[in-house]
TILUMMI-57235 format. One record per residue (C-alpha): residue in one letter; y negated, x negated, z negated. Coordinates in steps of 0.1 Angstrom, whole numbers, plus 5000, padded with zeros to 4 digits. Layout:
BEGIN
AYXZ
...
//
This chain:
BEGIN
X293740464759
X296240764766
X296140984791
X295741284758
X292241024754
X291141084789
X291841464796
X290041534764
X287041404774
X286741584804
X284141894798
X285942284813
X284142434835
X284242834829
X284843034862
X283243354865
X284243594887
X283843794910
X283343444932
X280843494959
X282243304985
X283443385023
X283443725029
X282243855002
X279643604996
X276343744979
X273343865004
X269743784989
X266943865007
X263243634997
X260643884997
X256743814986
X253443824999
X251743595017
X250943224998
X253443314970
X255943034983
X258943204995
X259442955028
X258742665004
X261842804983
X264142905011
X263142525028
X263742404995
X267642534994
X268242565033
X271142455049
X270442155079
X269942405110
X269242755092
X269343025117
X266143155128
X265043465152
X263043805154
X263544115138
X264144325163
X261144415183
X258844235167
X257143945167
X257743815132
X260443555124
X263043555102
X265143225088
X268843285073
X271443055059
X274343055038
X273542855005
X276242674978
X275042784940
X277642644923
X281042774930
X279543084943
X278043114978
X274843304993
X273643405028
X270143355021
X267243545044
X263843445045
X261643755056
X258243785069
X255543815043
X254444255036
X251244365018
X253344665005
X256244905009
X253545155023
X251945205051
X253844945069
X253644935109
X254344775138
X256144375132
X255644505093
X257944795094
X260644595103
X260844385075
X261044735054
X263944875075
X266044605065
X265544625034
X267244955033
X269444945062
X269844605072
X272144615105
X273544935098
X270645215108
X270745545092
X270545835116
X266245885116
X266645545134
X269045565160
X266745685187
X265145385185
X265545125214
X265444805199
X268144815178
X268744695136
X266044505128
X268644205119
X272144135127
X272544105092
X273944325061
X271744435038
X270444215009
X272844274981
X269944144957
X266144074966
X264543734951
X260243844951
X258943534947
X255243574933
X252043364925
X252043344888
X248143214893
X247443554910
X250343794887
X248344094893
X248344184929
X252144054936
X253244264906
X252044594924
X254744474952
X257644424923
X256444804914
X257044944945
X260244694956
X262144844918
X262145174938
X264745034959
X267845044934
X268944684941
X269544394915
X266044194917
X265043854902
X261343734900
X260243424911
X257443364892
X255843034917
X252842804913
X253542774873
X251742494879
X248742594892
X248742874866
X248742624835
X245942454855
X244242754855
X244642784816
X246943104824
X250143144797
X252943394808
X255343524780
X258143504804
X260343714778
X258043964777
X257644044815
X261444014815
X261644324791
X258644524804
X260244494840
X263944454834
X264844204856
X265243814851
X262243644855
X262143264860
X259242994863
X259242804892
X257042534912
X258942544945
X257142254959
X257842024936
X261542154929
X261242314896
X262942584880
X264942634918
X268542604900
X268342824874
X266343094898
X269743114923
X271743094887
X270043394875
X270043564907
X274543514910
X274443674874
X271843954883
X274444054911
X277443964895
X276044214863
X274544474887
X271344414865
X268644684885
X265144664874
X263844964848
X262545254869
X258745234873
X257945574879
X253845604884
X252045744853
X252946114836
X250146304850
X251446224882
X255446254880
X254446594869
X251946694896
X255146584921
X257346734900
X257947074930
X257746784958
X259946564946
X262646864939
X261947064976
X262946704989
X265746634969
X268046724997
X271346635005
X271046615042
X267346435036
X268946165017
X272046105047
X269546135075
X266945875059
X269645705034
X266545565013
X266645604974
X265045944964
X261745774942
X260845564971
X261145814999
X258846104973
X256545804966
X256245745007
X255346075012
X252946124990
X251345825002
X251145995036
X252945715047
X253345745088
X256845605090
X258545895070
X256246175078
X256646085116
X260846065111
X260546375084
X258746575116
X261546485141
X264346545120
X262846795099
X260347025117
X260847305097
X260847165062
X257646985070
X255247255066
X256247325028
X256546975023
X252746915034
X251547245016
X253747084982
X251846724990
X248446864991
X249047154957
X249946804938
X246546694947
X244546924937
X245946904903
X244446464900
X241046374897
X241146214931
X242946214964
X246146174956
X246945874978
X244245744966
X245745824932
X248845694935
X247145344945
X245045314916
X248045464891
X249945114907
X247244904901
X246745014866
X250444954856
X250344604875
X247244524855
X249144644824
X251744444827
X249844144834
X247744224799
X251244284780
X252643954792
X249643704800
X247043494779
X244043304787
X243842944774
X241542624776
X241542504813
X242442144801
X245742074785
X247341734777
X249441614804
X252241414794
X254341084809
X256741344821
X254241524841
X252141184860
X256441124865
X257341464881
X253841414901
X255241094917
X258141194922
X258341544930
X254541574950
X255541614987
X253441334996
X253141134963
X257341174961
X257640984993
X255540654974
X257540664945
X261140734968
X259640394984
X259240244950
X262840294944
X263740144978
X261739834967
X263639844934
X267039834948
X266239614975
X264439344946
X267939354928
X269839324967
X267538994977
X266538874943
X268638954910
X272038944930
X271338674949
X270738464915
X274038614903
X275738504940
X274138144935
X275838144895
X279438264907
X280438234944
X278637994953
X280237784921
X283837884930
X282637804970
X282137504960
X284537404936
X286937414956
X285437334988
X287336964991
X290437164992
X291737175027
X294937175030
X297237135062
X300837265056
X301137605061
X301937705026
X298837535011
X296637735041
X298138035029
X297237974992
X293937865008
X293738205025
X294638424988
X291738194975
X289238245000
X289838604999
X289638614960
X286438454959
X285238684992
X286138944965
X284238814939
X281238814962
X281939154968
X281739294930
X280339044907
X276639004922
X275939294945
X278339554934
X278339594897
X274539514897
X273839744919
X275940074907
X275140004873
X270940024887
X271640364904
X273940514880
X270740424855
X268840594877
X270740894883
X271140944841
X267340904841
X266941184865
X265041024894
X267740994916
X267541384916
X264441374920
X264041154950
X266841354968
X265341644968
X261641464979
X264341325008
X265741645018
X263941775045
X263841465061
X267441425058
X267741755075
X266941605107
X269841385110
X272141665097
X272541565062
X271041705028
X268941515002
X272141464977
X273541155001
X270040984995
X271740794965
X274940664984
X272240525011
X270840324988
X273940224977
X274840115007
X271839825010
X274139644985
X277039725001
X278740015021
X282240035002
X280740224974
X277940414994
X281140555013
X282940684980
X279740804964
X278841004998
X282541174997
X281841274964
X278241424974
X279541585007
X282641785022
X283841835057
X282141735087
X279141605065
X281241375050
X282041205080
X278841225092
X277641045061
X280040795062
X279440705101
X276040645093
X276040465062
X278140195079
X274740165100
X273040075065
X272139685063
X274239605031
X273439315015
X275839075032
X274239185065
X270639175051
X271238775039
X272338735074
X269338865091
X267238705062
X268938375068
X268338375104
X265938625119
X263538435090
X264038105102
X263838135139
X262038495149
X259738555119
X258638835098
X258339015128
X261838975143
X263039055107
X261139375105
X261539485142
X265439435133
X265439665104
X263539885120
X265739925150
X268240015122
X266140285107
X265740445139
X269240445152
X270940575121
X268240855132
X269140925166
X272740875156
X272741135132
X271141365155
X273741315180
X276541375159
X275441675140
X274541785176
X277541975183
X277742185150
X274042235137
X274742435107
X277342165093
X277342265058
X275742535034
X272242475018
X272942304982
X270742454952
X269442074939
X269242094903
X265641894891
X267641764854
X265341704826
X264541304823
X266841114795
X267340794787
X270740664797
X273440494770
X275240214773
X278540414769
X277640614798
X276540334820
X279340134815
X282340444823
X280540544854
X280040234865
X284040144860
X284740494874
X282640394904
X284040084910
X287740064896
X289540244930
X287340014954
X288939734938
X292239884945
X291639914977
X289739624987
X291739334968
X294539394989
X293039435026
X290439115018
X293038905007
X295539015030
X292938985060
X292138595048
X295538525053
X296538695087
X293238485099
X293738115087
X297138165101
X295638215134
X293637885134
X296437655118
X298637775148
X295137695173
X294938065186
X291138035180
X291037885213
X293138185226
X291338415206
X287738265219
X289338355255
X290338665250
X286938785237
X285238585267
X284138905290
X282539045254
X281238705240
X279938545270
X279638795300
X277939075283
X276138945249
X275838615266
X276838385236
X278438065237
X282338095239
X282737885206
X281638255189
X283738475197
X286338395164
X283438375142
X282438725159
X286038885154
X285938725113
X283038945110
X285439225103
X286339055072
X283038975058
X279838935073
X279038595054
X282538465067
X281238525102
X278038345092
X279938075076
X282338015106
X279038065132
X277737725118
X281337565117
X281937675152
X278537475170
X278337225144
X275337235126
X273237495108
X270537435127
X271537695158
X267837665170
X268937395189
X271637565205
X271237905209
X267438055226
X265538365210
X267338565229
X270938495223
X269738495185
X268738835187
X271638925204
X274038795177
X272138935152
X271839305164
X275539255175
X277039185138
X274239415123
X275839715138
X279639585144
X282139685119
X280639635084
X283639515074
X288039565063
X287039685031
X284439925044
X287440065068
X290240115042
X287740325019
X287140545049
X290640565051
X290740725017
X287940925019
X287641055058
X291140975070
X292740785096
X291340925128
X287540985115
X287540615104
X289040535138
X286340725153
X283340535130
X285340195139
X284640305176
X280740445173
X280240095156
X281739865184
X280540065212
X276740075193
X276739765190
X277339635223
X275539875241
X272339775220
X272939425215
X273939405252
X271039605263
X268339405239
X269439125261
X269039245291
X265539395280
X264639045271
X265938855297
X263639125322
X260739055299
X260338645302
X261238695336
X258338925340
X255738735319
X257238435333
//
């Protein structure tokens, strides 16, 4: 295999350019009417903490934040819903003004009080985001919106509910008869999201403007003297809107522009009003009434051009009941939890049965081998370490990468981290780290790598913090082993539970400080496929090859520092030393505290030594309810384990995996030590 072999197989990525990133990344604004989706998208793409206030004066809300599409970036804004470009007043006005102007007002507005509607520049490209179940009306919007001379892609939302509706679009067609990019989407459920932020980078990065829409002849030529007495060059600098949209908006009688047109313009106004009502008496009706039914005759038009009417039933394949279970806000969260109870069958059941076939073998084999010189404890060491090793990779590891990277080929991991996202958002971390948290129930070394590879910057360490809270399967045998045994399915569950919630408040607290930690990530939704062997088996070596590099080393290294300590008998030292934290606070007998400190190594070593250390397995008899929930919380949430440290040396460096190192001890004595003292109140009290 030559290194030739390897760079060959890599696939080139093409870099266009301009890149959209930093300062000059791309501006879209999300524009629609109301029900067409356009919070579902921006939710759907939004960073963890978007930015959210009032337009200026009003009452209506706006959400911005900057969004990753690809290698470009986007500062995305979510504005309030508008009936029209016309007639717009009050809160509605606002989302017009900065549409034109964004922060930067044109001189008809600077005696206004309140400001730019927005701290914000104006949208370098507007994504209208329309009910393809209801084309009609939302295309008389696009109409108007094409007047504005800026690069627009259509969203054409609720494709869904369209096909259930036995409605066909010819996508290609509307692209032509409108000439912008139109893309099918189901925002809901994830659909079409990727290519519609793809399309949008290349509409800007092309300058691709709509085709003008002027209204119908009759009327273009009944404006024809209007449109050329306000064709103006100080018109244009005062109002700095595009000439067809401010002709259109008078015409209208729009109140906006004829109010600014009479305070700036008092003396034009007169011919402009006897122009606007000579064009009127040339139509068959009013002519704001005209212009209104000219639009809704084109919108109609178009939707006759581009749209068929089918049956209302349709076959409905495996693909879509999949998508439905997976993708369904509701329905997605009952088949995420399916996968959960997948991954944790193959944690408790299948890798257990591989455990029992190899460790446990080697454990055994070689269990009459206790040697007492110190060389023979040191090649006792190396071998305990080796098999800790193989405990590590053969049953829970490989098993467990192999199931996900199955399951990200398949295209359901995708699909349950975007189902995932918004809850993620609460803890500061997108729906792409979903996959490493699973991970992580078989063990956190490789939930750590996969979340570097999902996140950057302080998300990454964020991430890796938390997934150190994750029960991995070493830690999940433990509770199993004795939460099961001596507090029931209900200390068991309450114990897990406990986790679930503090990797929830913990994530809010560190993601406190910087809300907006990241930009929003466009999820891509990839088509299902059916994973090959070939692929299988190189991401699951790619996955795994560098933990073993890391981990060999610190394990076996570790095994050795610590039977040297017990052949020299500094246990007894050691137990001492940890006597305020042992015995004081968790109130534990002081035979624990070396099996405590070994459960840096591995947690099944600390279990191991916990039995060798009172004598029995039967720690019932030794240890009360309490001080057996207080072991167990105390090694759940202690330092997972060496291996889990080195890889956060790689992938966080040295002083966030200090920092983790730190969260972790200091969690877990304060809960451990607190769940005792809660306790101990408690039988006191029903006592």
């Amino acid at each position: 295999m030559s290194k030739a072999k390897t760079a060959s197989s890599r696939v080139a990525v093409p870099l266009r350019t301009p890149l959209f990133r930093g300062e000059r990344r791309l501006r879209i604004a999300l524009v629609g009417l109301p029900g067409a989706g356009k919070t579902t998208l921006f939710d759907a793409v939004s960073s963890t903490a978007p930015h959210t206030a009032k337009l200026s004066g009003t009452h209506r809300v706006y959400s911005e934040c900057t969004v990753r599409i690809g290698f470009d970036e986007a500062s995305v804004v979510d504005l309030p819903s508008i009936p029209s470009l016309q007639h717009l007043l009050g809160d509605d006005l606002s989302t017009l003004k900065y549409l034109l102007w964004g922060d930067d007002r044109p001189p008809v507005s600077v005696h206004e009080q309140s400001g730019p509607p927005a701290p914000l520049a104006p949208a370098d490209l507007i994504i209208q985001v329309v009910d393809a179940s209801n084309l009609q009306s939302h295309l008389e919007l696009t109409l108007e919106l094409s007047q504005l001379g800026r690069p627009i892609v259509l969203a054409l939302n609720h494709m869904d509910e369209a096909l259930e509706k036995g409605l066909y679009i010819n996508i290609k067609s509307l692209e032509k008869l409108l000439g912008m990019p139109v893309i099918p989407t189901v925002a809901l459920m994830g659909q079409g999201i990727s290519q519609l932020f793809s399309a949008a980078v290349n509409a800007a990065r092309e300058e691709i403007c709509p085709l003008p829409q002027p209204p119908s002849r009759h009327i273009v030529d009944s404006l024809q003297p209007l449109s050329a007495a306000m064709n103006r060059p100080e018109i244009h600098a005062a109002f700095r809107m595009p000439h067809p949209l401010m002709l259109m908006q008078f015409a209208a009688n729009d109140r906006f522009v004829e109010d600014e047109m009479g305070q700036h313009f008092p003396r034009l106004l007169a011919e402009f009003h006897t122009l606007r009502q000579a064009a009127g008496l040339k139509l068959p009706r009013p002519l704001a009434d005209e212009l209104h039914a000219d639009r809704h005759h084109r919108a109609a038009t178009l939707v006759e051009a581009a749209m068929r009417m089918g049956s209302l039933s349709r076959g409905r394949g495996w693909r879509y009941w999949l998508d439905e279970l997976f993708l369904h806000p509701q329905w997605g969260l009952v088949g995420s939890l399916a996968v959960f109870a997948a991954v944790l069958f193959v944690v408790f059941e299948i890798s257990g049965w591989i455990d029992a076939m190899t460790t446990a073998r080697l454990t055994e084999a070689f269990a009459h081998w206790q040697p007492l010189s110190t060389s023979g404890v040191v090649a006792r060491a190396v071998l305990d370490g080796l098999i800790g090793l193989v405990g590590i990779v053969v049953p829970y590891m490989i098993p467990l990468v192999m199931l996900l990277v199955t399951l990200e080929e398949a295209g359901l991991m995708h699909r349950i981290a975007f189902v995932v996202d918004r809850s993620f958002h609460r803890i500061g971390l997108h729906g792409g780290v979903a996959v490493p948290f699973l991970l992580g129930l078989g063990c956190n070394v490789p939930a750590i790598s996969g979340a570097a590879r999902a996140t950057s910057g302080r998300e990454r360490v964020i991430a890796s913090v938390l997934i150190t809270f994750v029960p991995c399967s070493a830690r999940s045998a433990m509770i199993l082993a004795i939460a099961g045994k001596y507090l029931g399915a209900a200390g068991v569950f309450g114990i897990f539970f406990l986790t679930l919630i503090l990797i929830a408040v913990m994530g809010r607290l560190l993601s406190r400080g910087n809300r907006e930690l990241g930009p929003g990530q466009v999820q891509e939704i990839p088509p299902y496929a059916m994973p090959t062997w070939r692929v299988l088996l190189t991401e699951t070596w790619e996955r795994t090859s560098d933990i073993l590099t890391i981990v060999t080393p610190l394990l076996v290294g570790g095994s050795v520092v610590l039977a040297l300590l017990n052949h020299i008998g500094a246990d007894s030292l050691i137990n001492s030393l940890l006597m305020p934290v042992s015995v004081w606070w968790l109130g534990l007998p002081l035979s624990l505290g070396v099996p405590l400190l070994f459960g840096v190594l591995r947690k099944e070593l600390s279990l191991l030594m916990i039995y060798q250390a009172l004598g029995t397995q039967e720690i019932g008899n030794l240890l009360d309810s309490v001080q057996i929930v207080t072991l167990l919380l105390f090694l759940t949430f202690y330092i997972p384990c060496v291996s889990t440290f080195a890889v956060m040396l790689k992938t966080v460096g040295r002083r966030d995996a200090l920092f983790s190192v730190s969260v972790s001890v200091g969690v877990a004595l304060l809960v451990a030590g607190t769940a005792r003292l809660v306790l101990h109140a408690a039988q006191l009290f029903t006592g």
